[in-house]
N, C-alpha and C positions, 0 to 999 in steps of 0.2 A: 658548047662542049664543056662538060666540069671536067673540073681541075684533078690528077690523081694527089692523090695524099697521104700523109705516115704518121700513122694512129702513134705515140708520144705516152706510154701508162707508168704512171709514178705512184709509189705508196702514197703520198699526202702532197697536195702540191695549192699554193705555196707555202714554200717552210722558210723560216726567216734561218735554217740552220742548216741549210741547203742550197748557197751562192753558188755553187760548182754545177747544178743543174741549172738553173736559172740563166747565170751568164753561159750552159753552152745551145738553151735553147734558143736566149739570142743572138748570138749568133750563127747558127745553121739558120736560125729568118733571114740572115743581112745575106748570109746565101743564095740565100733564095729556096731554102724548101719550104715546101705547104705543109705545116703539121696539126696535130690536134692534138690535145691532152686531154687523156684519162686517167681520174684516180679513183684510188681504190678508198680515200677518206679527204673530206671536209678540211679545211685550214681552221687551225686552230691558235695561229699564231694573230694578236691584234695588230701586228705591223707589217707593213711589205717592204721588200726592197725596191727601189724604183726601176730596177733590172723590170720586176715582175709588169708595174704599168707600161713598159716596155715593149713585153711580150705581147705580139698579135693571135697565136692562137687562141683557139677556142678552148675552154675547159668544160668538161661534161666530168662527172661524178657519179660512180656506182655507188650501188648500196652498202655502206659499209657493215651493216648486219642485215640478213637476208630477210627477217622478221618485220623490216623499216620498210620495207618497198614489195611486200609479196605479189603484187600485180607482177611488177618488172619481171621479177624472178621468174613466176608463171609463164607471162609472155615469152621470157627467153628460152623456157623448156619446151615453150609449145614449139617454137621454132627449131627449136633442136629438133625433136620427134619428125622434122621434116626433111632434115638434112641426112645424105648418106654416111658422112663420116661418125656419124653418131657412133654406132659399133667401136670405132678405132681408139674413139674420145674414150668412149664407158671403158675398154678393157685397161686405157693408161688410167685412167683414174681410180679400178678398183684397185690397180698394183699398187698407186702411187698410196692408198687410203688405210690397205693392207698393212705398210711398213709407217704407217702416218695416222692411226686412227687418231684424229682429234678435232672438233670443230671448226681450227680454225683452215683445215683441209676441203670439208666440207665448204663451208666461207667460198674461198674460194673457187670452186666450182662453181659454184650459185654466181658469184661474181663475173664469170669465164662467161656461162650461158645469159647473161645478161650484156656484157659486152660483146660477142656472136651477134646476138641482134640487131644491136643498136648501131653498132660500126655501120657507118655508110659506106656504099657501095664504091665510092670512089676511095678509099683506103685501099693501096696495097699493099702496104707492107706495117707490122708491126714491132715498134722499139721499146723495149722495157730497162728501164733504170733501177739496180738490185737484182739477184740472183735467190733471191728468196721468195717471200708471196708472193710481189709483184708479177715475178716471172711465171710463176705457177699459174695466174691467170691469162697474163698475156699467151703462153704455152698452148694451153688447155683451147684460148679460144682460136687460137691460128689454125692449131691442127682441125675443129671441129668447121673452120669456113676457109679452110686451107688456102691459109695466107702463109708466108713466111717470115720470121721472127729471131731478131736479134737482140743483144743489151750490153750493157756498159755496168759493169761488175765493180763492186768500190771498196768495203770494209767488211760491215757486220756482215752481210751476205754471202761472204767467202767464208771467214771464217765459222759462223754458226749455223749453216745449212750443211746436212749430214751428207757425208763423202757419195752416196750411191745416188743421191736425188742432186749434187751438183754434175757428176760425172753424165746423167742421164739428160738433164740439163743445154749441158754442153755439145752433147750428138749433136742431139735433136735442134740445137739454133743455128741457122744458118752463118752467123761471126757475131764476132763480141769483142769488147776491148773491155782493157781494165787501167786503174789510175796508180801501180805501182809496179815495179818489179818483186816485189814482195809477195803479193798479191796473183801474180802472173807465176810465180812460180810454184804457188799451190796449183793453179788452174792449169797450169801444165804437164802438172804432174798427175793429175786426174784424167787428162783429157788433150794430149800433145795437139799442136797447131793450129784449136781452135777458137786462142784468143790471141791479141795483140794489144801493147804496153801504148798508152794515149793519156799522158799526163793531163791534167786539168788544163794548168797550166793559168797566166791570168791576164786580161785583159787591161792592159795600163792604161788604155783611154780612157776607163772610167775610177780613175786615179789620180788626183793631185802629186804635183811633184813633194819630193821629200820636202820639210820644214830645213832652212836653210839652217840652222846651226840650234841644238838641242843648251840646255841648260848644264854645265859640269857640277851637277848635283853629285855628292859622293855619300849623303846620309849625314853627314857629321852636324848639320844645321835642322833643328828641331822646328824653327820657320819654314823651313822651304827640302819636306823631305822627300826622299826617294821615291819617282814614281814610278809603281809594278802596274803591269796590267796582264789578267790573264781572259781569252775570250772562247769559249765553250761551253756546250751544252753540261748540266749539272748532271753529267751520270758517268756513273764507274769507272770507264777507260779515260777519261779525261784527268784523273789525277789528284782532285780539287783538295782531295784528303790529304794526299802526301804535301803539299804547296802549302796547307796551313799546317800542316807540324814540321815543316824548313821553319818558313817562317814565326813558330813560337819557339826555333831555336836559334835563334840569330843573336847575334851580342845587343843587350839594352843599351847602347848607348849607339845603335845605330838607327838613324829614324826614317821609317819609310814610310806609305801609303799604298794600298792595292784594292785597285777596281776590278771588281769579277761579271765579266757581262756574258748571259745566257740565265737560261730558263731551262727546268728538268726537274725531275721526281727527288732527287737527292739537295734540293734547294734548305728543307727544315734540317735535315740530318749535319749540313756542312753548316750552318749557323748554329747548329747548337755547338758545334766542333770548336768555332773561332769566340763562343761565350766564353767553353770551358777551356781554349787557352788565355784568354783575356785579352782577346784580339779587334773586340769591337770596335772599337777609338779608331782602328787602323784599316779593317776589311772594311769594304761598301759593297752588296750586291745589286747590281743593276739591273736584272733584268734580262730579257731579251730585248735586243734593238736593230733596228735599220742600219743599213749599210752605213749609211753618212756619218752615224753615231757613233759607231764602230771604227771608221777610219777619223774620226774628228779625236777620239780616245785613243787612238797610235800615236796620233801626230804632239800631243801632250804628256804623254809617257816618256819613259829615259829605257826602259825595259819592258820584253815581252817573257811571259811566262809560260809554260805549256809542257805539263809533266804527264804526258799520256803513258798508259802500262795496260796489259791485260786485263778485260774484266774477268769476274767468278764466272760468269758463263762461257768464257769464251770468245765476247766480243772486242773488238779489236779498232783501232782508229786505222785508216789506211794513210795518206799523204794528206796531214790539216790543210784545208786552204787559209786558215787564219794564218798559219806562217809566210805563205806568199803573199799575202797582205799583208803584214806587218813590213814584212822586208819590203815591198814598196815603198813604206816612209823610211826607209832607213832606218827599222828599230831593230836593236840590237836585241835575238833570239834565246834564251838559254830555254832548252826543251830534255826531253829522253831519247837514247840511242833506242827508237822501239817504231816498230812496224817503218810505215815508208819515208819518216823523218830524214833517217840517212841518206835518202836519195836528194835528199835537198841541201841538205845542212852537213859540213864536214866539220868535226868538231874542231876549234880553234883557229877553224878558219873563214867562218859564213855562220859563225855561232857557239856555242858553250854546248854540250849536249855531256848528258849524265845517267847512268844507270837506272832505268825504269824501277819505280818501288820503292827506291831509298831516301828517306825523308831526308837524311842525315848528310850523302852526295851533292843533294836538291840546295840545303844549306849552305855546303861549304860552297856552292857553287856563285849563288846566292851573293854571301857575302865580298868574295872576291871581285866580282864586276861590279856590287856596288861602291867597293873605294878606288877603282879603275874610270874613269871616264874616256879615257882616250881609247884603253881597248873596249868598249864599249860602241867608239864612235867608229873603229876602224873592223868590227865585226858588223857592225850596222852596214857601211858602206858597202862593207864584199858581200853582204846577204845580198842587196837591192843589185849589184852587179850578176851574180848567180841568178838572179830573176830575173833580169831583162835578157842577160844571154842565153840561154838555157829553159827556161820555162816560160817562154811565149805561148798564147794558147793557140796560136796559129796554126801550127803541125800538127795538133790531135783535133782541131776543129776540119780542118781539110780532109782529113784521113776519115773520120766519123761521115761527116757530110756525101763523099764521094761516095763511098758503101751504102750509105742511104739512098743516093740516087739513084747506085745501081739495083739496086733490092727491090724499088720499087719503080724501075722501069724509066725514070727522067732521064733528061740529056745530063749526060756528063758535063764536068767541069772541065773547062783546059789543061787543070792540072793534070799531072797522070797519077794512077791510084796506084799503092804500095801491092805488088803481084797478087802475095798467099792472099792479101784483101780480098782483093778483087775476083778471085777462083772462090774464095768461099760466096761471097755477093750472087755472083751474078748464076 
């Protein structure tokens, strides 16, 4: 007898900038569901987390331009041509194409009728990750081999996907959860009762304990100075611009160092930024890097940095999971009061937090915890307290898990599922 299973479609999988999916589809394995992954593009990152060697499912890959694989494509039209819900497919897709003329619409489609095909028949139910592309195909292909389909909603996808195709969206999926109250409070207002708030939250097993006692570095010593670390992807909402002009405003006679780890389109733009303050002696960009690297670079640090704000488009960070990792070692957080931060971080008391956008805030803030070490040690501590009480990932892994069982027809868990779940599931 084969096994049923729950087809798993992420835009790019794996992403070294993407730990929040990774550790949650390990653990719905340690649960025990059968899943599969489908992406919509090729990994493009040279490193993995060891989360991902981790991971048991399988990964399959669509075409990510329809041109690369026109057999597939073809094949998945033909097989559409033989399916009844064709009709249903063609009339959402011309509405959807209508308010959306753009290729990467089309894309999509082409993408939908080649996952139609190829889903094995023991897939029942389908989970999409983002509310944007992603779902547009997972969407497209549920209705056209009428399966049923849900997704876990996170940042950019809230906020930059237009108000009538999130709304439509959200009918049309069976449940969904999202990683902020921030976040949930746009989705609800779109679309009342059809999502639920399921923090990331983090797994501490795969976490070293905090370093038992950090360095009372305070800057004054030009041997042995202050160390910043700030860890995101180089683009827009992340900040990186405001962070280098705090820091070419800080008093010269305070001496720091800042390691910048992540990879992104705005990598040459922010190094020409820290030439032209005369900041190279003192920036390092590192890269993208593996997990291990990333928490070996907390555990060295005196401070975490992380000045996320609105991008020009629109896009948004929802709840960093770098901040939940940092507060794992006990590093003491100065971020922005912006998007789902607050839900984590209470200012002056699990962290520093300062005005999204203000170099100038970012500064003073800056300077004050670096001649501070104590409050430095005592915002560290209450962060990693807030994190083990509060943000286990345990209750959003249970809650996701149990909806997915029911969705797709397994035996329940012991536990019992949260009601409104469970009516929209099953």
């Amino acid at each position: 007898m084969t096994e049923t299973r729950i087809a798993v479609v992420l835009k790019g999988y794996p992403r070294l900038s993407e730990t929040f999916i990774a550790q949650e589809l390990l653990a719905l394995e340690r649960r025990g569901l059968p899943l599969e992954i489908w992406s919509l593009r090729r990994p493009t990152d040279r490193a993995r987390h060891p989360m991902h060697a981790a991971i048991q499912a399988p990964a399959a890959y669509l075409p990510e331009y329809l041109r690369d694989a026109p057999f597939r494509v073809l094949r998945g039209l033909g097989a559409a041509l033989t399916r009844p819900r064709l009709p249903a497919l063609l009339a959402l897709f011309a509405r959807d194409l209508w308010r959306d003329p753009s290729a990467s619409r089309l894309r999509r489609f082409g993408q939908a009728l080649v996952l139609a095909k190829e889903l094995p028949s023991e897939v029942a139910h389908i989970h999409v990750h983002f509310l944007h592309t992603p779902a547009s195909v997972a969407r497209y292909a549920a209705l056209l081999t009428g399966r049923r389909w849900s997704f876990s909603a996170h940042a950019k996808d809230i906020w930059t996907t237009p108000a009538w195709e999130l709304t439509e969206k959200l009918r049309d999926a069976a449940w969904g959860v999202t990683c902020t109250r921030d976040g949930l409070a746009r989705l609800e207002a779109l679309a009342p009762g059809r999502t639920r708030l399921a923090y990331h939250g983090l797994d501490l097993a795969r976490f070293p304990a905090p370093p038992p006692l950090r360095a009372p570095r305070d800057g004054t010593d030009p041997a042995d100075p202050l160390r910043l670390l700030c860890v995101g992807r180089l683009v827009a909402k992340k900040g990186h611009d405001d962070l280098i002009d705090a820091l070419a405003a800080l008093p010269e006679d305070l001496h720091w160092r800042l390691d910048l780890i992540g990879g992104g389109e705005l990598r040459g733009a922010l190094e020409a930024r820290v030439r032209e303050r005369s900041l190279t002696e003192r920036v390092t960009f590192l890269g993208a890097l593996a997990q291990p690297a990333v928490v070996a670079a907390m555990r060295a640090a005196d401070l975490f940095v992380l000045p996320t704000k609105p991008a020009p488009g629109g896009d948004r960070d929802g709840l960093p999971n770098v901040l939940m990792e940092a507060a794992s070692q006990a590093l003491p957080i100065l971020a922005t009061a912006f998007a789902g931060t607050p839900e984590f971080i209470t200012d002056g008391e699990h962290g520093t937090l300062v005005p999204p956008g203000e170099p100038v805030a970012l500064a003073t803030a800056l300077a004050r915890l670096a001649s501070d070490p104590t409050l430095r040690l005592r915002l560290g501590e209450a962060a990693r307290v807030r994190l083990v009480r509060d943000f286990s990932e345990a209750a959003a892994i249970d809650l996701i898990a149990d909806a997915l069982r029911l969705s797709a027809g397994l035996a329940p868990s012991a536990k019992s599922l949260e009601p409104e779940l469970a009516a929209c599931a099953s």
